[in-house]
Structure formats: structure tokens, C-alpha cells
Wavefront OBJ file of the C-alpha trace (Angstrom):
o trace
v -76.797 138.518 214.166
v -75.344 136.443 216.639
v -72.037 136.165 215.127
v -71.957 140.069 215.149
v -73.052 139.986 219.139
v -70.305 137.672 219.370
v -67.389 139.885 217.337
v -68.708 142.636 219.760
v -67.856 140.755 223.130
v -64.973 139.548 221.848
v -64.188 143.211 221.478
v -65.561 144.189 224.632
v -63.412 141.091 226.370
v -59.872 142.501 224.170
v -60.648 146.367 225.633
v -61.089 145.062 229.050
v -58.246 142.499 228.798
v -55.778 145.935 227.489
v -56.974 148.315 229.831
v -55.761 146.100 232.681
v -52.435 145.720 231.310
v -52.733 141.882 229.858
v -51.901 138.863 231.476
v -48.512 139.313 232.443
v -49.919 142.656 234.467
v -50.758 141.771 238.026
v -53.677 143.872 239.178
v -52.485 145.262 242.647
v -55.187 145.827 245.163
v -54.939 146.942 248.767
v -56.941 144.227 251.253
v -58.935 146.583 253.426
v -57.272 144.740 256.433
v -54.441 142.680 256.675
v -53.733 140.400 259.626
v -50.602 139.190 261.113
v -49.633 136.878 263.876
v -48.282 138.852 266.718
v -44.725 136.708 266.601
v -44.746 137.563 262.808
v -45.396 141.638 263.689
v -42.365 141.393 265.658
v -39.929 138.844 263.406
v -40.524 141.551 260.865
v -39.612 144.674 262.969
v -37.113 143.084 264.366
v -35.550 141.846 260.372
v -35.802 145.513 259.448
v -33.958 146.836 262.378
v -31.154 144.057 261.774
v -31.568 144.737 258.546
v -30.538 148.217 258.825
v -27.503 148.294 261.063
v -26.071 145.044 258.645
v -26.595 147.484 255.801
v -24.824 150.354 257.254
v -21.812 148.147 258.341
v -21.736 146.334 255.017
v -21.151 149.682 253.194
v -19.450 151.656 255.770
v -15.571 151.204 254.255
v -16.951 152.491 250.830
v -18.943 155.479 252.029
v -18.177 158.684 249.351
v -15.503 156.977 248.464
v -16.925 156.083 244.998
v -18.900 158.884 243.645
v -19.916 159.424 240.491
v -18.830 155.904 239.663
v -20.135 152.542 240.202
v -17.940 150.223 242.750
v -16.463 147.805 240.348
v -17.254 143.795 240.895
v -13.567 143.335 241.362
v -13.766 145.381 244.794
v -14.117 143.200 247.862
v -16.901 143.968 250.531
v -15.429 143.091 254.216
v -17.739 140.726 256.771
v -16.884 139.138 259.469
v -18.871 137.685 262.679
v -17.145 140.393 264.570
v -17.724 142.986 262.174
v -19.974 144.966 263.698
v -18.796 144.992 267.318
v -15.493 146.276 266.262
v -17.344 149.195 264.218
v -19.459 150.119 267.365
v -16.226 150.603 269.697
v -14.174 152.261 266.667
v -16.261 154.038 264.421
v -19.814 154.648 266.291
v -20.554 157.987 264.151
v -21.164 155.337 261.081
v -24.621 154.533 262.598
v -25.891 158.283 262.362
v -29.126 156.676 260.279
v -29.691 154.691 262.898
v -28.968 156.536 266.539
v -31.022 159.485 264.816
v -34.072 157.032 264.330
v -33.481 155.621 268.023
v -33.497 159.474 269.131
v -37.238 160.171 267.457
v -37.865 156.556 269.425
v -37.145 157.914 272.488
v -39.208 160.839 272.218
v -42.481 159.341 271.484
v -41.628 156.904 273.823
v -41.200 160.027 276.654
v -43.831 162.232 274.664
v -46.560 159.898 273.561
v -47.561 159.316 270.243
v -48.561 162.730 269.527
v -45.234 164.379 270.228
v -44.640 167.452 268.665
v -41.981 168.633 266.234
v -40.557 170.626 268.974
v -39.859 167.927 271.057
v -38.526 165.649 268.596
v -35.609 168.894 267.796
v -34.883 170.228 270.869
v -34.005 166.269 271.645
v -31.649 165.763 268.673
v -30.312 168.927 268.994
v -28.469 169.155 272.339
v -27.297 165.575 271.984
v -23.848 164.938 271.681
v -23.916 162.737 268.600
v -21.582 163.638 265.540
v -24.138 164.953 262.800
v -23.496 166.398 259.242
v -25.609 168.300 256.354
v -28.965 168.668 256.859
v -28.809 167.276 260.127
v -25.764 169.746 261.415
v -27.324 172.715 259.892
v -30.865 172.318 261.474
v -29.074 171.993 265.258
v -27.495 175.220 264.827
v -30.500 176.540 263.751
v -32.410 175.175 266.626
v -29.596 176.096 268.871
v -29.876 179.006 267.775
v -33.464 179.505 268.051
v -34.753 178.693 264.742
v -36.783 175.635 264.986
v -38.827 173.453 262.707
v -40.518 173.445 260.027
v -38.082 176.450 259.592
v -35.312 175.010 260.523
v -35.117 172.740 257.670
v -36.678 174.976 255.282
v -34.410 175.402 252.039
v -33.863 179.487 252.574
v -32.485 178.709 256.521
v -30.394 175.269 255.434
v -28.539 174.741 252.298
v -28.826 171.251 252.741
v -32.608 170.841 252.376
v -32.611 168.423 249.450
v -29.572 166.387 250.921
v -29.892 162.449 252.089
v -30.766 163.340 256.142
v -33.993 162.525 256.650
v -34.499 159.565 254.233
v -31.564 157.889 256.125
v -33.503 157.777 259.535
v -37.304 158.047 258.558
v -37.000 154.073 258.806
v -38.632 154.067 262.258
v -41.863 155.779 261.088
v -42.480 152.915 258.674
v -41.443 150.224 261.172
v -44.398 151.883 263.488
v -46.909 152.243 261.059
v -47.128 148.548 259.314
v -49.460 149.221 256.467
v -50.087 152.587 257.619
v -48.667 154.619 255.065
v -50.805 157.935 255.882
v -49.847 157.389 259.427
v -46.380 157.079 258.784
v -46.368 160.577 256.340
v -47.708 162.711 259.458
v -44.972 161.101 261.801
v -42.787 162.225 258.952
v -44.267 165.633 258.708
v -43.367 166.175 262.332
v -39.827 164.965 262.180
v -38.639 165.083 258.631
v -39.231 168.925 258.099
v -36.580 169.482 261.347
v -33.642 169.420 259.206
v -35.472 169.008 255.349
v -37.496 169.855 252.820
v -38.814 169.091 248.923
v -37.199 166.561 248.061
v -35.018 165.764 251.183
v -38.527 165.413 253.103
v -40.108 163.573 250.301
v -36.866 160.738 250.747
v -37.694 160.017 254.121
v -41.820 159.358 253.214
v -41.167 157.328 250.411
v -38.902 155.395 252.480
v -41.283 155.063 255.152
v -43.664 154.640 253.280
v -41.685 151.491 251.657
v -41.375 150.101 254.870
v -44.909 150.275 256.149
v -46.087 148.500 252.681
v -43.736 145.695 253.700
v -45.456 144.054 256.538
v -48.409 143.487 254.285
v -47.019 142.809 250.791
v -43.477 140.981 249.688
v -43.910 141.988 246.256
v -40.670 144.170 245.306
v -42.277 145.835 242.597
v -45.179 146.970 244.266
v -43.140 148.059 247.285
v -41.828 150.592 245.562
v -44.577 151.470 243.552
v -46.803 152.190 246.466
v -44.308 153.907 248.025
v -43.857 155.898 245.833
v -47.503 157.164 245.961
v -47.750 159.977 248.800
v -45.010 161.919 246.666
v -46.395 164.166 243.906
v -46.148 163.619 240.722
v -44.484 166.597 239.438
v -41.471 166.542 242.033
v -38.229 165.936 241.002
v -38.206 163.616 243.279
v -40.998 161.350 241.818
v -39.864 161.726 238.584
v -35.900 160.319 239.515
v -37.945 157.132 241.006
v -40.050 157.097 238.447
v -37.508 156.718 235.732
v -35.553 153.910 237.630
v -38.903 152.409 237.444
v -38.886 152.631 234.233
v -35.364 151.391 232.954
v -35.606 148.418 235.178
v -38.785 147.096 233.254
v -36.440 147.887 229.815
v -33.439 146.828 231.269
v -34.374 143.953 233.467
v -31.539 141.687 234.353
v -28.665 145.108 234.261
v -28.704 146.657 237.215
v -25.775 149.169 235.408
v -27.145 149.465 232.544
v -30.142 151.573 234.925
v -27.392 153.309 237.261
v -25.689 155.031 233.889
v -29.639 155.906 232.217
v -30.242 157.847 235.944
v -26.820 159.404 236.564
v -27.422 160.846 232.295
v -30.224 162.597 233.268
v -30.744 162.647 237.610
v -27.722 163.489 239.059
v -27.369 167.546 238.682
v -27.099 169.374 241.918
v -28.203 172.304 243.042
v -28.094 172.331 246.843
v -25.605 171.003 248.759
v -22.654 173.243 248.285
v -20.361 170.434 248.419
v -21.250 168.882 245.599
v -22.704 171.170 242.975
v -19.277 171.625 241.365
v -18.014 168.028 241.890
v -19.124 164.507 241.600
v -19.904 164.212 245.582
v -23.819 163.585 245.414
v -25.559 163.575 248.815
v -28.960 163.987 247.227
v -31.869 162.622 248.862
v -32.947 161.711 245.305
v -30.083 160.367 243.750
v -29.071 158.224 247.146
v -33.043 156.839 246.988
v -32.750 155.850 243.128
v -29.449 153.829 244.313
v -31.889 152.334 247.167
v -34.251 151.534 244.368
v -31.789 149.487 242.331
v -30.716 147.692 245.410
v -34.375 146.186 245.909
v -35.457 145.718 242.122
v -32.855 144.084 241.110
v -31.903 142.360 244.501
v -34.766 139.659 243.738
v -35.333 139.730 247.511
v -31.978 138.425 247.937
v -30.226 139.777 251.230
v -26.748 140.113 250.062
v -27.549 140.982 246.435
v -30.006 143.852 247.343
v -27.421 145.052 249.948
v -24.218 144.578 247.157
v -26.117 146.649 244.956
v -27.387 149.196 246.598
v -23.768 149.545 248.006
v -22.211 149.113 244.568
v -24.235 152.584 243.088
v -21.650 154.209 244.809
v -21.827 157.569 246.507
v -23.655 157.413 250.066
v -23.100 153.690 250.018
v -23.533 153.012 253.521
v -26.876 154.669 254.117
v -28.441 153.238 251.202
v -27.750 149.248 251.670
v -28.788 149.946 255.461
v -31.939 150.762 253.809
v -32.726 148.466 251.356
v -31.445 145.842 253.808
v -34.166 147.294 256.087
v -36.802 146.910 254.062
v -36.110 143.850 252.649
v -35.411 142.531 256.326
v -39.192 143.733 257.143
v -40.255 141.825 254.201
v -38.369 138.997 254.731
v -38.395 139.064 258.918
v -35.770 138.031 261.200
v -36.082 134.460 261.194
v -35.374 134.372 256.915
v -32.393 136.472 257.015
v -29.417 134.218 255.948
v -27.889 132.471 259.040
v -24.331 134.256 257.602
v -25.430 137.173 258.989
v -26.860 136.723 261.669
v -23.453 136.214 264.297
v -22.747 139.984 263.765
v -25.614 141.288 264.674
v -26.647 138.773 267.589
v -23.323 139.876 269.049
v -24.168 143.364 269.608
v -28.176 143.270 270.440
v -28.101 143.471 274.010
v -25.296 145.925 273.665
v -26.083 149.768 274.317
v -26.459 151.125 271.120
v -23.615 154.048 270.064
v -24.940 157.443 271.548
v -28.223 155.655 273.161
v -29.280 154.079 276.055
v -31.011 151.315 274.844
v -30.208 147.957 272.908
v -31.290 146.681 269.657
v -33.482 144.345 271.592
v -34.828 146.911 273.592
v -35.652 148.834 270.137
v -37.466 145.964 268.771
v -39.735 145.627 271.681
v -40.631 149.461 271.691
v -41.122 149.358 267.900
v -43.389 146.847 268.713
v -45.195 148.511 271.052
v -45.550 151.712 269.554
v -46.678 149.609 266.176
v -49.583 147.763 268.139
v -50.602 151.049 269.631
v -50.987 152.848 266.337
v -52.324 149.550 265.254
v -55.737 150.097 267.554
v -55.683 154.157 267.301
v -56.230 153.578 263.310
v -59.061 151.389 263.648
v -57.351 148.170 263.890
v -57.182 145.251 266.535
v -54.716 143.196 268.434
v -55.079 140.389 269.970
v -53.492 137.769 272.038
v -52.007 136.194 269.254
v -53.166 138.580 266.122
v -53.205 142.051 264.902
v -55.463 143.023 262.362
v -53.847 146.193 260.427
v -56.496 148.734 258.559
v -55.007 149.330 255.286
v -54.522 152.815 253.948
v -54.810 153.711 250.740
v -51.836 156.339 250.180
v -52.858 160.277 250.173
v -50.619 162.369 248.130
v -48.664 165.245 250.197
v -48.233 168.802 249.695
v -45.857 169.659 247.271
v -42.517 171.388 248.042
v -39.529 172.297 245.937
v -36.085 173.846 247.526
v -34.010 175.941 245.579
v -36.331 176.999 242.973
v -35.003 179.917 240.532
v -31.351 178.975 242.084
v -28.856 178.073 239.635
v -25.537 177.618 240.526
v -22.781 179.482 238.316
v -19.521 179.562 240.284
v -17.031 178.111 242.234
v -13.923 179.408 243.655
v -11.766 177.338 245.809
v -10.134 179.424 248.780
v -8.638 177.573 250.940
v -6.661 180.391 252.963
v -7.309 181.209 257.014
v -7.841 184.687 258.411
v -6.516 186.445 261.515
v -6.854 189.693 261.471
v -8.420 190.758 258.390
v -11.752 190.747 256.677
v -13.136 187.996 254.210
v -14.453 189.967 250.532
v -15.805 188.260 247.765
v -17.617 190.383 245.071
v -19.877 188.586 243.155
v -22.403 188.643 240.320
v -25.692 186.359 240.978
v -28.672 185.670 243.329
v -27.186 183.662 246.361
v -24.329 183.130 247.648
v -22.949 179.923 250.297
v -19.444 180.509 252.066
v -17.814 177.339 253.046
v -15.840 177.176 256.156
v -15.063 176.678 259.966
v -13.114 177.749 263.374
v -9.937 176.317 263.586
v -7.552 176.416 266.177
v -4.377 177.347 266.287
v -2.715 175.740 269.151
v -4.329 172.141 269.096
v -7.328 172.634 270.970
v -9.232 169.141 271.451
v -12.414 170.548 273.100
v -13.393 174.468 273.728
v -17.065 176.658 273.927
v -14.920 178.992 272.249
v -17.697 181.227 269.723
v -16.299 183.110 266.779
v -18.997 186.133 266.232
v -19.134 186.943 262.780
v -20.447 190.197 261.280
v -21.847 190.281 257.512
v -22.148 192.796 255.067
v -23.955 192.333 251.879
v -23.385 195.939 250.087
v -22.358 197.956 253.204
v -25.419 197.217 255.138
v -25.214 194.996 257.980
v -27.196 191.915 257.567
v -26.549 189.518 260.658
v -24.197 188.493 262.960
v -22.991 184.559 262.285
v -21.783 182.550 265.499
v -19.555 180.349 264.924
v -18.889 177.620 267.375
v -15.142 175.678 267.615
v -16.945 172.914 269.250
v -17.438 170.160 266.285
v -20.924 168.904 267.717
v -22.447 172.440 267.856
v -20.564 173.929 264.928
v -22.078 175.832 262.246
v -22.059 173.770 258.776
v -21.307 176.904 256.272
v -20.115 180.159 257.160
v -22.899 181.812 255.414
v -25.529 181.533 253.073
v -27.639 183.777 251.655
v -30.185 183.184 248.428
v -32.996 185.434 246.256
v -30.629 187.833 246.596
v -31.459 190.620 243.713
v -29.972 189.651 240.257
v -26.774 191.513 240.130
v -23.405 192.728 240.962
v -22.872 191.979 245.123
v -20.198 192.974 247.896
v -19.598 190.730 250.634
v -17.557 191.259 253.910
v -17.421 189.157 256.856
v -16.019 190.712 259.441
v -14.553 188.809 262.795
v -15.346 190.979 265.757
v -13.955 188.801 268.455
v -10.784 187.800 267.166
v -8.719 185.324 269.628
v -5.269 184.253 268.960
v -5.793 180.658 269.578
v -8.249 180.176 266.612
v -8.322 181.454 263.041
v -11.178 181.303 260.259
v -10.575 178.791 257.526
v -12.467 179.615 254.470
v -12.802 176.666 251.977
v -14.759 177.815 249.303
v -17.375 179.959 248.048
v -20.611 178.922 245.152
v -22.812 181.370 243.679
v -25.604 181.815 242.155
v -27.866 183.113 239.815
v -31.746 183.063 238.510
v -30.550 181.441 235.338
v -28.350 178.676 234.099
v -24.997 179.533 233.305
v -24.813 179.752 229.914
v -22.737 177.073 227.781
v -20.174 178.319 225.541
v -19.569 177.437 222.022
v -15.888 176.387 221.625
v -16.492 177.034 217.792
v -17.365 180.622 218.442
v -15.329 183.937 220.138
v -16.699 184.240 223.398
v -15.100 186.563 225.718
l 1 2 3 4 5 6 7 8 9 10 11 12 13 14 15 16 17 18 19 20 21 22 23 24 25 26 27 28 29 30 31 32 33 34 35 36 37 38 39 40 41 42 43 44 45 46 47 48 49 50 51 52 53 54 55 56 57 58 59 60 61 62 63 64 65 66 67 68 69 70 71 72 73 74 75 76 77 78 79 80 81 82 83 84 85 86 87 88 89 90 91 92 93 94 95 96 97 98 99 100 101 102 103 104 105 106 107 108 109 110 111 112 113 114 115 116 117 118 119 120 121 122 123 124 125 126 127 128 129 130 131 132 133 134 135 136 137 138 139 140 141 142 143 144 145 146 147 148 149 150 151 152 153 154 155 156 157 158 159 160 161 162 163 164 165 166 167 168 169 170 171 172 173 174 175 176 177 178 179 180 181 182 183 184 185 186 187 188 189 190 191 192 193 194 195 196 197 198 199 200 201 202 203 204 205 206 207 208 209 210 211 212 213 214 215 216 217 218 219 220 221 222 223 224 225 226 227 228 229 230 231 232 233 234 235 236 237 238 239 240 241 242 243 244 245 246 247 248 249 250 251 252 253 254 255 256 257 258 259 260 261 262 263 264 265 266 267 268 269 270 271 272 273 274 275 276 277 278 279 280 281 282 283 284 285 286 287 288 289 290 291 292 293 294 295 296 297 298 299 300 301 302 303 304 305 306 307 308 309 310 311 312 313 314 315 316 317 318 319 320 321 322 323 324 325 326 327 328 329 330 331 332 333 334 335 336 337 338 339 340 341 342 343 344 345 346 347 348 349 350 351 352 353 354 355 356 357 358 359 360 361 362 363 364 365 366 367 368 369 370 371 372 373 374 375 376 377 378 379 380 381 382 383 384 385 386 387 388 389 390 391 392 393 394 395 396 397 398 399 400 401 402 403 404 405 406 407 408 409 410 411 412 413 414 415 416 417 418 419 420 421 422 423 424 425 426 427 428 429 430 431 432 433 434 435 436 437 438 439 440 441 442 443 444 445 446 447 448 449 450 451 452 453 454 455 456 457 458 459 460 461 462 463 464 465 466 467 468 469 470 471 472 473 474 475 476 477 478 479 480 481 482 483 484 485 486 487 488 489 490 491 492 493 494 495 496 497 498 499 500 501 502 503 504 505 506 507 508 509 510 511 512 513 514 515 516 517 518 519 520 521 522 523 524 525
């Protein structure tokens, strides 16, 4: 009798021991509280904030210059102690990731915590900043009177999926140190300007990485927790998910991962740029490359940022992130002294397009931390903050472009004068690529190209079409759940000058189902 007790505990003891993964599992649970010196709350901030701007100058020469392709070992990576200097005086649109996040700074610093979305767009919007993508298309939207959450809402900007948001949601995390449900409603406010899906769903997890590393320096579980507020069936999740994944069966090949996730990740269906060619601006593509920076960095600086730079595509934005995190988990003080010269040369500098320094931005980071710190039911101190710990609530789920597959490309490339621009085409969506050109050198001018459309001989809107570069419309037009079927469009320029001309780059269609794949074996005609 008592051997058979004993067979059952043993039993019991083996179920247990499985259903907590075995020894080599290690059982992850959030302290209700963490608590931090106040010097080591701000060594962190300020290591993610360095961390971010090293990142984005360490990748900046390779940026979309390697896409669809790894950056071979071969290829040199430029640093000098000067590095970064130079890049702020000749190149300051590099550091869009990071004057964007220094923007939202501003306004809560102006607005309070609370700030709405408004504030945070109408802010971003008549700055003077070079933007792109997402970014670009939700200013002329707001410009133009459409503001958020519709202004990055997938039907008003083909770029809803794309990399804009993840690449400057850093701040939110850097705020909200083991706050992760405090840093998803700063995103909520911010991120849904110029995204949404998965391009909103980058910037939380991203946040959300950054706010579990003030209170954990376990890689693994970084990521893992990060990855929480996102659900489960997005895309999104799924892409992380799967680098997840191969990194456990591929531990010590970093490429091996990259070619598993570009087999089966790296369709696309939004940005019109890149549906037809291997340019990827993805939110979840660029995040998987982020990923692989930090697994297999090992918490090494210049590994994770190498990388995370050698994935290829957006490589400056994503090293300037994993560097960021990694510099919150690390701090300041722990970054390798190699570094350091750059970026100590160029703190008290204004930062490009803002008024305020890098060591400015630390101390207000700081402050609006500590502040959200107390409002969440924690404490500071004179020489302490004690953090509440959030347990991660899953978000809403969103999904752009749903029943949009694209089916066609046609390469234009011709400018117009004096006549109309018709494309007939069979599908459910159309995007026209495009801008105002001029035609006698023009540096600067509020010159407005109006723009009449016709989708089947009705008039559907009139497009504006600004020569100015920082208020400029991204795509000519854009139009998707069109019916299913055969389509005329005309775009018609009412106010023709002779200074500018239309250049029309390309056009992709779509339709509500894949396009089919041909058998080469069979007749098809």
C-alpha cells in the first residue's frame, strides 16, 4: 500500500514537474511592485534614449538599401566619435523615429498627461519636419481635416500597416516603466494618428518592450511579455510569434531565423511601394528584424545593434530600437565606453527639428515617468520609486486591408500637362502613385494642384495636391472596397499651371481574391 501511495506521488510530482515546462523552463512571474533607485530610473531612461539615436546612426548608410536580403558579414558598418554630430548637421531627416517621439514629448509636456489625440496631431502635423508613409499620409489628412483615429485608419491611409508608429512609440515605454497598460492607452492616443492593425500593434509591442525593461533584463521574457497586449490571432502576433519560435530551434543562427520568417512573413499587401517589389516597410516584418536583434544579441550592445541592422530592409529604425531597449535594460552607465564619445558630443545640442537636447529629454522622461509612477498607484521617494506592476491586458483587435488582394502593377512613369490621367481596371481598389513636379526648378512654392476624380463618370472627390514636399500628398489617390469588377478612372487637373506638371509613377490594383497562379504546364490564356 505504501509503495502504491508512493508510485502515485511520484506521478503526481512528474505531472506537476511537465506542466511547468521542466527544469530548464524558468517560471516567469510579475513582482506586484518593483522598486528602483531614483539614479537607476534615470541611468535607464537615459541608456534607452542613447540607445536609440546610436541605433539610428549605426544603420543610417544601409537604410532600404538591402531589402529582401540580409547585409552580408563582409559589409563594413561606419563609427566614429564624430559620427553622429556630422549626421545631425548633414542628414537631420535620419532621426524621424526620434524627433517624432520628442514631438508627442512636447505635447504632454504642454498638455498634461491626459492630452488628447487631437493635440498630439495637430502638433506633428504643421511641423516642418520631413515625414514619409504613414506619417506623410496622416498630415495631409489632418491638414486636410481628417483627424485621428481616422486619419490613420487603413480605408483613409494606404500606409496603415507600414513601420511609422513602431519607430517612435519608444517614448510611451520610456514613461511607463513597468506600466505596460499605461503605456497601450498613451499608444492608443498617438499611434492610431497615422496607423492601424498591425502598424498600431508595432508601436505597443514596442512600448510595451520597453516598459518591461526597467523591471526585468531577461531577453526572452522581454519579448515575450511584450508581446502580450497584441492578440493572438493578428498577423502581427503570429510573425513574432514564429521568430519566437525558430530562435528556440535555431538557437545560435540568427540567419538561419531571418530566411524561416521572410518564407512565410514577408507578403505585402499595403504599402503600395512594396507589394510588387522586395521594398518591405512593414510594421511586422521591420519588428521580427527588431526581434532577432535582441534574441540573438545576448544583451550585447553592438551585436544586438549589428543584427538588427544586418536583417536588412528598414535597417536604421530597427537597431535604434533594439539599441533602445537594450540601453533601458542595460542603462547608461553599462553601455560600452566605445560609444559613448558620439553621443556625449551631441547631448546638450538642440536636437534636429526640436528645441530641446537629449539631456533635456532625459530629464522630462524622467519626470513624466515618476508622475505616472504615483498616478498608477506607485511611490517615489527621495531616493526610490516603487513601480506597481501591470499584468498586460490584451487590446482590441484590428486588421487593415482585409478582403484586399493585390493583382496588378503597371509602371507609368510619364508627366501630364494638359491632358487627363485614365486607367481602366478590373478589381476592388485601386492606389495611384505620384506627385507635383515643377517645371522650372522651383525650390519652395504653396503652389496646390486641385485634382478632380472620376470613378465611372461620377465625380467622387476633388484631390489637392500640394508642391510643397512637407505638406505634400503621399499617393495621388486611393480608393478600396470598390465593387468587384470592371472600373474607369479619370483624374482630371482643373488648375493647370505651366510651371508644374503631374508625374504619375505607378498604379496597383486590387481585387477580393488572390490572383490566381498559373500553371506553366497548362494553356492559359
Amino acid at each position: 500500500m505504501i509503495k502504491g501511495i508512493n508510485f502515485l506521488l511520484l506521478v503526481v510530482i512528474i505531472v506537476l514537474f511537465s506542466a511547468c515546462g521542466g527544469a530548464n523552463n524558468k517560471t516567469r512571474i510579475l513582482p506586484a511592485k518593483a522598486t528602483l533607485t531614483v539614479a537607476v530610473l534615470k541611468d535607464k531612461i537615459k541608456g534607452g534614449w542613447a540607445g536609440q539615436t546610436i541605433g539610428c546612426t549605426f544603420g543610417g548608410p544601409t537604410e532600404f538599401q538591402f531589402k529582401g536580403t540580409m547585409i552580408q558579414d563582409y559589409q563594413p558598418m561606419v563609427w566614429y566619435d564624430d559620427y553622429i554630430k556630422e549626421i545631425f548637421e548633414s542628414d537631420p531627416g535620419l532621426y524621424d523615429d526620434v524627433y517624432m517621439d520628442l514631438t508627442f514629448i512636447e505635447v504632454l509636456e504642454r498638455c498634461g498627461l491626459n492630452a488628447p489625440a487631437d493635440s498630439f496631431a495637430l502638433s506633428f502635423a504643421h511641423d516642418d519636419y520631413k515625414l514619409w508613409h504613414a506619417n506623410q499620409a496622416a498630415r495631409y489628412n489632418i491638414l486636410s481635416g481628417i483627424m485621428p483615429p481616422a486619419s490613420g485608419y487603413w480605408l483613409n491611409n494606404p500606409h496603415a500597416d507600414d513601420i511609422d508608429f513602431q519607430i517612435e512609440a519608444d517614448f510611451a515605454g520610456m514613461m511607463s516603466p513597468g506600466m505596460i497598460n499605461t503605456a497601450s492607452e498613451i499608444c492608443d492616443r498617438t499611434g492610431h494618428i497615422m496607423n492601424y492593425g498591425d502598424g498600431w500593434y508595432g508601436g505597443v509591442f514596442m512600448a510595451a518592450m520597453y516598459s518591461t525593461a526597467f523591471i526585468s533584463d531577461d531577453i526572452e521574457f522581454i519579448v515575450s511579455q511584450g508581446l502580450k497586449p497584441i492578440p493572438e490571432k493578428s498577423k502581427f502576433y503570429l510573425s513574432i510569434a514564429d521568430v519566437i519560435k525558430w530562435h528556440k530551434q535555431y538557437p545560435s543562427d540568427w540567419k538561419q531565423c531571418w530566411f524561416e520568417f521572410q518564407k512565410k512573413h514577408t507578403s505585402e499587401e499595403g504599402c503600395p511601394e512594396g507589394v510588387f517589389n522586395a521594398f518591405n516597410i512593414d510594421a511586422s516584418v521591420n519588428a521580427a528584424y527588431v526581434v532577432i536583434g535582441l534574441l540573438y544579441g545576448e544583451k550585447d550592445f553592438f551585436k544586438t545593434m549589428d543584427i538588427a541592422t544586418r536583417c536588412g530592409q528598414d535597417s536604421d529604425c530597427n537597431p535604434a530600437t533594439a539599441a533602445g531597449i537594450l540601453g533601458v535594460v542595460l542603462g547608461y552607465d553599462r553601455i560600452p565606453a566605445f560609444w559613448k564619445p558620439a553621443i556625449e558630443k551631441v547631448q546638450d545640442l538642440k536636437f534636429p527639428y526640436s528645441d530641446r537636447t537629449l539631456n533635456q529629454i532625459y530629464a522630462l522622461s524622467y519626470k513624466h515617468a515618476t508622475e505616472l509612477i504615483v498616478k498608477n498607484g506607485g511611490e517615489v521617494k527621495n531616493d526610490s520609486v516603487t513601480i506597481k506592476v501591470q499584468e498586460p491586458a490584451t487590446l482590441r483587435y484590428e486588421q487593415s486591408f482585409e478582403g484586399m488582394y493585390p493583382t496588378k502593377q503597371l509602371l507609368v512613369r510619364k508627366d501630364f500637362l494638359d491632358e487627363s490621367i485614365k486607367i481602366n481596371f478590373n478589381g476592388n481598389g485601386i492606389v495611384v502613385l505620384g506627385n507635383v513636379k515643377s517645371q522650372c526648378g522651383v525650390a519652395k512654392s504653396d503652389f496646390v494642384a486641385m485634382l478632380d476624380v472620376y470613378i465611372d463618370g461620377t465625380k467622387i472627390e476633388q484631390v489637392r495636391m500640394p508642391y510643397d514636399y512637407i505638406v505634400r500628398k503621399y499617393d495621388i489617390f486611393y480608393k478600396y472596397m470598390l465593387k468587384n469588377c470592371d472600373h474607369k478612372l479619370e483624374i482630371r487637373w482643373v488648375n493647370q499651371d505651366p510651371d508644374f506638371r503631374i508625374t504619375l509613377k505607378s498604379y496597383v490594383v486590387y481585387s477580393d481574391k488572390p490572383a490566381a497562379m498559373l500553371n506553366p504546364h497548362t494553356d492559359n490564356k
